[in-house]
PASEBA-1860 file (N, C-alpha, C; in nm, 3 decimals):
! residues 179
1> XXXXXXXX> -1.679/-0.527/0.160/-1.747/-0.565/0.282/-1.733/-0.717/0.301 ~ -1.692/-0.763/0.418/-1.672/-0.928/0.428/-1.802/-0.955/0.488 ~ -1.812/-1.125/0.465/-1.896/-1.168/0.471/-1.927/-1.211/0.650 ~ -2.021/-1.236/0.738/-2.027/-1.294/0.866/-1.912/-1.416/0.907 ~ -1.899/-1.495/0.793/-1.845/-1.620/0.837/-1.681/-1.569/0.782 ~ -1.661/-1.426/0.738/-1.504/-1.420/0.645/-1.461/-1.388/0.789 ~ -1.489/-1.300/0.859/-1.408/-1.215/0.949/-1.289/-1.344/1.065 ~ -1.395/-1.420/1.131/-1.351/-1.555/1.185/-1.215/-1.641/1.121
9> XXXXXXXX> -1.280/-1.634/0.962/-1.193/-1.762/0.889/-1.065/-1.713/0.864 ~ -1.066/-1.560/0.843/-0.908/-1.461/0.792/-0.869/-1.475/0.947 ~ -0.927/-1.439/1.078/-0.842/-1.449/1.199/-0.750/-1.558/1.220 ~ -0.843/-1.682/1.173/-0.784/-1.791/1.181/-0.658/-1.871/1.047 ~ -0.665/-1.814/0.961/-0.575/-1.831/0.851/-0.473/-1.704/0.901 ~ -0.444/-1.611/0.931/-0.332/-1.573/0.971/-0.244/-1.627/1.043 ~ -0.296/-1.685/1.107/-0.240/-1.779/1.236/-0.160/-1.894/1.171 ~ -0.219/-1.925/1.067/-0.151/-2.035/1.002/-0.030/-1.966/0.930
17> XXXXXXXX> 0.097/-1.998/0.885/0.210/-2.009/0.839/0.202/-2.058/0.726 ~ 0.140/-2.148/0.635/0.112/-2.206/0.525/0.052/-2.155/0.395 ~ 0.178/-2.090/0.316/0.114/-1.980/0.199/0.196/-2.073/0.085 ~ 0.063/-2.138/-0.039/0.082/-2.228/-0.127/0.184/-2.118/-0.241 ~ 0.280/-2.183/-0.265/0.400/-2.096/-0.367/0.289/-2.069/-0.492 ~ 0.261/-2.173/-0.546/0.200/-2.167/-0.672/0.084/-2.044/-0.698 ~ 0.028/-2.069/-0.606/-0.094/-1.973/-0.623/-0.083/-1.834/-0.519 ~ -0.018/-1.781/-0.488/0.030/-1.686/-0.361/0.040/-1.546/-0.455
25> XXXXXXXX> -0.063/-1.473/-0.473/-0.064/-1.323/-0.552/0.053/-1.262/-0.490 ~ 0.131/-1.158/-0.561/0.247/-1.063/-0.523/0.226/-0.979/-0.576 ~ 0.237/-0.870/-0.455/0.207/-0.726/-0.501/0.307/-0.644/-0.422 ~ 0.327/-0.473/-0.464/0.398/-0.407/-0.375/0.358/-0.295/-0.339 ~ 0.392/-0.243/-0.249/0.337/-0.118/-0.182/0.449/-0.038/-0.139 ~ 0.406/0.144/-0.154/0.459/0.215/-0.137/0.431/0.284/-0.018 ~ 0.514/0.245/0.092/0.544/0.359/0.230/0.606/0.472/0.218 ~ 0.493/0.562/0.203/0.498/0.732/0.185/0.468/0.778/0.302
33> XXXXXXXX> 0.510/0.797/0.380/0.481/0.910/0.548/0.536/1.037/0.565 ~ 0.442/1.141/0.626/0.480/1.253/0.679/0.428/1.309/0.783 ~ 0.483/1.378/0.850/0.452/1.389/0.960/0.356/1.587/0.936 ~ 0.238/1.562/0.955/0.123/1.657/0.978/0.060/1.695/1.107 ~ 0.128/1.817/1.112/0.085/1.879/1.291/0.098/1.788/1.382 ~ 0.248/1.781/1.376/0.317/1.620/1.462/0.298/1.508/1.501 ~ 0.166/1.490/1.400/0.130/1.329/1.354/0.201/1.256/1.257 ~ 0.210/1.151/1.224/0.287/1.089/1.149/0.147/0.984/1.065
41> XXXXXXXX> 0.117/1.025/0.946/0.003/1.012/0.859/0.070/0.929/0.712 ~ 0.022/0.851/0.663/0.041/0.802/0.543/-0.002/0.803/0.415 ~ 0.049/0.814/0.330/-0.002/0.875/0.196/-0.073/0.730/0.146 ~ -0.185/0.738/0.113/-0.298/0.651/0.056/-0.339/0.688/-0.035 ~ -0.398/0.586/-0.180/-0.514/0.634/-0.282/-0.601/0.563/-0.269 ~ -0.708/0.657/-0.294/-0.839/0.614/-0.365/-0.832/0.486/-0.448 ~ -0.887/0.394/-0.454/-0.904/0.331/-0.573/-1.058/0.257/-0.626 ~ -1.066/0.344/-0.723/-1.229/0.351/-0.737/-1.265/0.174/-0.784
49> XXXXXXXX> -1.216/0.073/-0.840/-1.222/-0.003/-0.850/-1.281/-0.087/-0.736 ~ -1.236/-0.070/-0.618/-1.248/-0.157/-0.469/-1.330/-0.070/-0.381 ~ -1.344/0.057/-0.463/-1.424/0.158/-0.350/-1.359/0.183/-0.177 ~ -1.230/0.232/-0.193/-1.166/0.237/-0.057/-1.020/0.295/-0.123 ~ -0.942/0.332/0.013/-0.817/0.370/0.000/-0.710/0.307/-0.008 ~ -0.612/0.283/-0.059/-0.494/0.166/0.004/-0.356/0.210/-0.028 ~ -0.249/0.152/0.011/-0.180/0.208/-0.076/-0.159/0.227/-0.232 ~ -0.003/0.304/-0.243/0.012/0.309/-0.423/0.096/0.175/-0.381
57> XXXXXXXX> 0.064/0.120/-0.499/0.088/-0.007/-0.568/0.039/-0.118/-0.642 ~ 0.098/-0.215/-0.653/0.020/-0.310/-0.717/0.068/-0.448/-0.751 ~ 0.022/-0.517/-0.779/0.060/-0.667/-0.820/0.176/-0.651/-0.924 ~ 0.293/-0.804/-0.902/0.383/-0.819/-0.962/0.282/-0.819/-1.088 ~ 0.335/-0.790/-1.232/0.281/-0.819/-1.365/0.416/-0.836/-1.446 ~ 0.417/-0.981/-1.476/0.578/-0.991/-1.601/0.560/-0.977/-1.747 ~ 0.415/-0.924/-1.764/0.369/-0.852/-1.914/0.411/-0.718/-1.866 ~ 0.433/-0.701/-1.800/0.455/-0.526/-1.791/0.650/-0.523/-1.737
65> XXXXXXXX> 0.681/-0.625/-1.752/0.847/-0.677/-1.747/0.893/-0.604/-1.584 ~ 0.773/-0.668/-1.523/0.805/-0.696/-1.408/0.979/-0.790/-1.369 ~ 0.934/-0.892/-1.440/1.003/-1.001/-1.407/1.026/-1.066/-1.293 ~ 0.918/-1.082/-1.209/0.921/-1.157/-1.082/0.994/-1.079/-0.989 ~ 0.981/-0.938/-1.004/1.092/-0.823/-0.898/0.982/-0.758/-0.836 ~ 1.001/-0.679/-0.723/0.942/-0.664/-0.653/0.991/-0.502/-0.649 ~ 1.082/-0.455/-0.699/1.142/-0.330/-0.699/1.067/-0.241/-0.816 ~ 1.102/-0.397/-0.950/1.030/-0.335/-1.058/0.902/-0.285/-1.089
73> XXXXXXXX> 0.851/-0.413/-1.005/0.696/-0.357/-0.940/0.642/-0.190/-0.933 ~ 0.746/-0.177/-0.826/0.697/-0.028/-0.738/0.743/0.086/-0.833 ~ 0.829/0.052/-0.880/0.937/0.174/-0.991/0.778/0.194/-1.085 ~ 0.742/0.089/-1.137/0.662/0.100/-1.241/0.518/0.184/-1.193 ~ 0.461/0.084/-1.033/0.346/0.142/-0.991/0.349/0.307/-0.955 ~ 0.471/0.363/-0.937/0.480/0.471/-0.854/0.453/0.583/-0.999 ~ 0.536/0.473/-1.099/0.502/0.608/-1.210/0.370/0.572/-1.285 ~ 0.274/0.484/-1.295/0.179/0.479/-1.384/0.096/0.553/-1.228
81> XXXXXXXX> 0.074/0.545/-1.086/0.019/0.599/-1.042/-0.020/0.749/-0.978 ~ 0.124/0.780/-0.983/0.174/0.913/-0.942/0.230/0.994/-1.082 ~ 0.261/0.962/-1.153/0.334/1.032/-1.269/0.463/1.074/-1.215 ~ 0.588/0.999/-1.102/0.692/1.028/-1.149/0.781/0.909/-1.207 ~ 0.848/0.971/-1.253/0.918/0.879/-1.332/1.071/0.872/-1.224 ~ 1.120/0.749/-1.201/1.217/0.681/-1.046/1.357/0.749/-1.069 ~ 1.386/0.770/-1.243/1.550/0.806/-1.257/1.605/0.876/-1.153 ~ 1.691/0.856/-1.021/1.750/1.031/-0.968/1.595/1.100/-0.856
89> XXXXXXXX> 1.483/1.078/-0.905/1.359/1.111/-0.794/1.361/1.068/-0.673 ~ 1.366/0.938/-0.649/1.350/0.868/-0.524/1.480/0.770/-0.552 ~ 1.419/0.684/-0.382/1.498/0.605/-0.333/1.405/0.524/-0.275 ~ 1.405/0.348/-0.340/1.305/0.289/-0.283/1.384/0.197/-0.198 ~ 1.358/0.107/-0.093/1.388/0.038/0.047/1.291/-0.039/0.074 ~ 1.305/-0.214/0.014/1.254/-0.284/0.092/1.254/-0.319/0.203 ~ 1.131/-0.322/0.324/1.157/-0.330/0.430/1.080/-0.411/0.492 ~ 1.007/-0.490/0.424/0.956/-0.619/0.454/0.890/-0.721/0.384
97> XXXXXXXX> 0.877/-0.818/0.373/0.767/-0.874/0.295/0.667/-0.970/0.393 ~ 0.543/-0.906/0.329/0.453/-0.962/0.435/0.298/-1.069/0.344 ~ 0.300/-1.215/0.446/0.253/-1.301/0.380/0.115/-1.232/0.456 ~ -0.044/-1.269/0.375/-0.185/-1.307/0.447/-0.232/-1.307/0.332 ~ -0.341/-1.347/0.401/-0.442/-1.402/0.316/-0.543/-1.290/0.345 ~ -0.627/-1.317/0.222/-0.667/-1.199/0.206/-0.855/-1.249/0.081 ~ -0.947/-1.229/0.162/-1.007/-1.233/0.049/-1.012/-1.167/-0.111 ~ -1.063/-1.220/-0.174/-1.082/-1.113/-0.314/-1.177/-1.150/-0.391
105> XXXXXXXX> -1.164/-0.944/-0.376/-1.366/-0.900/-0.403/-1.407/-0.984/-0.587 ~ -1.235/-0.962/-0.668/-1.303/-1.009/-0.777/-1.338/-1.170/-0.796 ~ -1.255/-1.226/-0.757/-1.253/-1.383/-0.770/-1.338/-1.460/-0.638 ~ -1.411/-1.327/-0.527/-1.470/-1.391/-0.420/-1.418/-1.536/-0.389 ~ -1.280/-1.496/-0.316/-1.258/-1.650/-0.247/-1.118/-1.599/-0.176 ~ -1.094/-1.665/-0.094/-0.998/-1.638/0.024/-0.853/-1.666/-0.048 ~ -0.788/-1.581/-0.060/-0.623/-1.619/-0.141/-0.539/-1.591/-0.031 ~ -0.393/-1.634/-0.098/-0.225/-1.581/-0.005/-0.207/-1.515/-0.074
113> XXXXXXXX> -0.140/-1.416/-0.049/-0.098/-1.298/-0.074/0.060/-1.256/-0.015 ~ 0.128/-1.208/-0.095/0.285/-1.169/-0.057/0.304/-1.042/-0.063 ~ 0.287/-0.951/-0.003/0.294/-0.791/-0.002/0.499/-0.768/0.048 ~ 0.510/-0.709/-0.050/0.649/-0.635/-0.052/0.649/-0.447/-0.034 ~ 0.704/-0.445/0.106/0.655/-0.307/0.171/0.818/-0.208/0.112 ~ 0.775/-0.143/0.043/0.927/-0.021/0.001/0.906/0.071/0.068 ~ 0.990/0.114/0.163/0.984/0.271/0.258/1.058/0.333/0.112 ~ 0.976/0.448/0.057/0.998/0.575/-0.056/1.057/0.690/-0.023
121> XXXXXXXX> 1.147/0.781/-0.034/1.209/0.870/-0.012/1.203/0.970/-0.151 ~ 1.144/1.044/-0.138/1.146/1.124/-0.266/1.256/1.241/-0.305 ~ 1.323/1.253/-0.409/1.382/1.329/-0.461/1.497/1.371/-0.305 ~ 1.568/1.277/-0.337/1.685/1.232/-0.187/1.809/1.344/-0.180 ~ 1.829/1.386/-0.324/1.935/1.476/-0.363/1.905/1.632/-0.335 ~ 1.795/1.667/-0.330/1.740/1.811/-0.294/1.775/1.867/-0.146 ~ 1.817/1.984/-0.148/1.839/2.087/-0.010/1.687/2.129/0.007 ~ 1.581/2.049/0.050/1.471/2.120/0.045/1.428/2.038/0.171
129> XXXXXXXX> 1.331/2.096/0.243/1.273/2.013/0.380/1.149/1.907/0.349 ~ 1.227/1.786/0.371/1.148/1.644/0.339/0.989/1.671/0.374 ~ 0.945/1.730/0.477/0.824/1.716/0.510/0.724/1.828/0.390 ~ 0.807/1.914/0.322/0.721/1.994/0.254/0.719/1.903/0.129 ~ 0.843/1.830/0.110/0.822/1.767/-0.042/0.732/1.600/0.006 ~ 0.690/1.572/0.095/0.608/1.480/0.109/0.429/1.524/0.117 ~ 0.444/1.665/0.184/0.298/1.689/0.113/0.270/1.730/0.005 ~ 0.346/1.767/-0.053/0.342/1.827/-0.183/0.309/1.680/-0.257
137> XXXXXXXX> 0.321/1.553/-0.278/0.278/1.420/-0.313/0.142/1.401/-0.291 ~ 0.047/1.452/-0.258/-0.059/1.463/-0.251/-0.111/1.507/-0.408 ~ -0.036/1.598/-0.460/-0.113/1.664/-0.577/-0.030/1.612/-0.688 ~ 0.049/1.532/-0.695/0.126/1.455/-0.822/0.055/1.387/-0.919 ~ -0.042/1.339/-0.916/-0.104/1.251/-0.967/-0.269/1.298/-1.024 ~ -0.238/1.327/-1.152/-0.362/1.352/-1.233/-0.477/1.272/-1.195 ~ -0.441/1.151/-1.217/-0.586/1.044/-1.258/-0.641/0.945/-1.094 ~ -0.551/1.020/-0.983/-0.596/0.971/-0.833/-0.607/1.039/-0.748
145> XXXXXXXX> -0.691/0.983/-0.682/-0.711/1.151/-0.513/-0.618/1.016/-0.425 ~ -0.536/1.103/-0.383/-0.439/1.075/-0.313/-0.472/1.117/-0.149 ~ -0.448/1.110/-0.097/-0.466/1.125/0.051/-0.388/1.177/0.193 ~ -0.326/1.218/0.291/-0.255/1.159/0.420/-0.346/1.094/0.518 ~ -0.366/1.034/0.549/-0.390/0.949/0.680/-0.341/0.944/0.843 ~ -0.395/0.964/0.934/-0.378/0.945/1.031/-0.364/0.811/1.076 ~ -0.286/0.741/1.167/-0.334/0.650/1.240/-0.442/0.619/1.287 ~ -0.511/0.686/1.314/-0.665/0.707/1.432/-0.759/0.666/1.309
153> XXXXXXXX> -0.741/0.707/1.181/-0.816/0.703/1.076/-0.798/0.583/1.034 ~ -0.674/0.467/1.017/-0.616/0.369/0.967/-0.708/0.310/1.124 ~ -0.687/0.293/1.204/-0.777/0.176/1.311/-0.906/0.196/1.275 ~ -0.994/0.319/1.280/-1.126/0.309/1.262/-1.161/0.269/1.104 ~ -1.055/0.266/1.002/-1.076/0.187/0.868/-1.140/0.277/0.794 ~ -1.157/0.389/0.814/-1.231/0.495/0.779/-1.202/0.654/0.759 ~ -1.163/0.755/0.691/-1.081/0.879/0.664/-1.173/0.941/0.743 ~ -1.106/1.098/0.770/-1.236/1.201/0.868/-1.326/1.245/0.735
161> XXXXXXXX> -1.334/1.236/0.657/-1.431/1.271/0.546/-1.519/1.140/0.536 ~ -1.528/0.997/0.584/-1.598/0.884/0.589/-1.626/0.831/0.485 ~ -1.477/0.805/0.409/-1.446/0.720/0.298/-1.406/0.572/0.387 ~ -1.406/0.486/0.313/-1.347/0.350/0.392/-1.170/0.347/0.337 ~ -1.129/0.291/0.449/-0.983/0.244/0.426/-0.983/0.105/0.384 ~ -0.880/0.042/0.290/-0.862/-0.092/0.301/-0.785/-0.162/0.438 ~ -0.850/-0.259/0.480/-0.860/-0.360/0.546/-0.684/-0.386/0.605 ~ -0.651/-0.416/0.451/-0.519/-0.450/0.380/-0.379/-0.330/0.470
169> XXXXXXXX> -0.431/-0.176/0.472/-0.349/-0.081/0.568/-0.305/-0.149/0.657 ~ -0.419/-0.143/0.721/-0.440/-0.165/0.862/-0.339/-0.344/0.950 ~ -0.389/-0.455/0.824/-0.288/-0.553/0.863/-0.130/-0.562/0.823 ~ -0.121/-0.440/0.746/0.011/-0.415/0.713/0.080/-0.323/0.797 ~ 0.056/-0.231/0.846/0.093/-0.147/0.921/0.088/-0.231/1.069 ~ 0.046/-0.304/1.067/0.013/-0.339/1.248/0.136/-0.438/1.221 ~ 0.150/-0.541/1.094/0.256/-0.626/1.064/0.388/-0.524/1.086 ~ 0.363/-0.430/1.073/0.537/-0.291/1.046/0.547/-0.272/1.211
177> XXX> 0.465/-0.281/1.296/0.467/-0.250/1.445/0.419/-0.068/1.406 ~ 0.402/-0.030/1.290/0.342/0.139/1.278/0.243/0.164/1.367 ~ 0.163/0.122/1.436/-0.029/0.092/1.460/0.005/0.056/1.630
END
């Protein structure tokens, strides 16, 4: 939940162009979409930590031999979050990288942030119809409730079950022209 005086100060730091190298968090995210009763909905998790949905992903980590990649990132997040493992499964596609600022709940204070967006294609080699093997990604993952999303649900920041969405969707997707 932001504070009265956050909502103003993030409008106005977007606007700005000025993201300090040194201190600028990097994380990546996985664009999972399918299209549900000819909506076009996005695969989101839970993440009980932040209490809200967001995407799968997560911060560069070069203890986890990241190495300052942004690919390695997602290869890694997709399997510690989903349980698959990338060999031959998918096909990941950077397709943007997007700067904001962004408060944070743990360090309470306004940071830059570098989000690296991968459009995901799962298991690319299969004669099987993409839209069944994209809902079927819903139930991959033991240790997360996974989600689809509507658009309508991503603006009101909120799922039809009245969980909260992250914030974070919503300026990313509107950054993709998705919204």
């Amino acid at each position: 939940m932001l504070l009265k005086w956050e909502n103003p100060l993030l409008s106005l730091l977007q606007k700005i162009s000025y993201f300090p190298e040194r201190s600028t968090e990097q994380a990546a995210f996985a664009l999972i979409t399918a299209e549900l009763e000819g909506e076009k909905c996005y695969l989101l998790q839970w993440n009980p930590k932040w209490q809200c949905y967001n995407f799968i992903g997560g911060k560069v980590e070069n203890g986890k031999k990241d190495n300052n990649n942004f690919a390695n990132t997602i290869r890694r997040e997709v399997k510690e979050e989903m349980g698959i493992e990338l060999e031959g499964l998918l096909v990941e596609r950077e397709i943007k990288q997007i700067q904001l600022w962004q408060f944070s709940k743990r360090e309470k204070k306004l940071k830059p942030y570098r989000f690296s967006v991968f459009e995901i294609c799962f298991f690319p080699d299969l004669p099987v119809e993409r839209q069944k093997i994209k809902r079927a990604l819903c139930w991959l993952s033991s240790k997360h409730d996974n989600i689809y999303v509507s658009q309508k649900e991503i603006l009101k920041l909120e799922t039809n079950a009245g969980k909260p969405i992250s914030k974070t969707v919503k300026l990313v997707l509107a950054d993709l022209n998705m919204l």
